[in-house]
N, C-alpha and C positions, 0 to 999 in steps of 0.2 A: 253372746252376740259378737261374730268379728269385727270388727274396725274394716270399712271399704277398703282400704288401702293396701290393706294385705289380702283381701281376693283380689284387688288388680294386679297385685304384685305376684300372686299365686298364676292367674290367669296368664298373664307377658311370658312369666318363665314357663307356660306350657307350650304355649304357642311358637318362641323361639325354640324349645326342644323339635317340636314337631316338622317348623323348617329346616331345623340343621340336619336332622334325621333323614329329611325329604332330599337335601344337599348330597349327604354321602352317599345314600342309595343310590344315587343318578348319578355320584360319579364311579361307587362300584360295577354300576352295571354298563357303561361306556359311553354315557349321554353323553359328557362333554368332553368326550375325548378329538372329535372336529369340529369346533364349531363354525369354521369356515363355511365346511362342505352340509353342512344341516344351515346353516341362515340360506345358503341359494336353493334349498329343496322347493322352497314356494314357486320359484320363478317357472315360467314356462319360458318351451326353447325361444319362440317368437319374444317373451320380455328382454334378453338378453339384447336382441335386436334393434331395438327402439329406438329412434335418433332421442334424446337428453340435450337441451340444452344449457343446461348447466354445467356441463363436465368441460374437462380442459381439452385442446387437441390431444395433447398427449396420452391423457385418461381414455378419448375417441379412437384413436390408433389402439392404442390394447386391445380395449374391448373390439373391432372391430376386427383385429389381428387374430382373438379368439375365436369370436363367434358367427364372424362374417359381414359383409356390409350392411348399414345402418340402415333401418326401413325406417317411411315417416309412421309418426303416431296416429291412428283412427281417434275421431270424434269421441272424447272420454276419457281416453288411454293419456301416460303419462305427461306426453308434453302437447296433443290434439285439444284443440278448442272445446267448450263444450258446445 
């Protein structure tokens, strides 16, 4: 009979192999080679939009430089009431 401690110990370094594994594949195959341009895949063009009132003027100017003047938020949406 094992001792639990060496299937836990058995079990960690499977699991850790099988992340680090998961790691290098996705960086040989070019997952993280932007992750700028994949973190904004989610947004739609109207998200970019959105008046925010959290951000600074300056952060408002960029964004607004980029993607065009600030629409208010609909009932729900990021900064609209609910």
């Amino acid at each position: 009979m094992l001792p639990s401690s060496l299937i836990v110990i058995v079990a960690t370094a499977l699991f850790t192999l099988g992340a680090a594994l998961m790691l290098i594949w996705g960086w040989r195959k070019g997952f993280l080679r932007d992750l700028d341009a994949q973190s904004r895949v989610i947004f739609d063009d109207r998200d970019w939009r959105l008046a925010r009132p959290w951000e600074s003027p300056a952060e408002r100017a960029e964004r607004e430089r980029e993607f065009g003047v600030s629409l208010p938020a609909d009932k729900g949406e990021w900064g609209g009431a609910l």
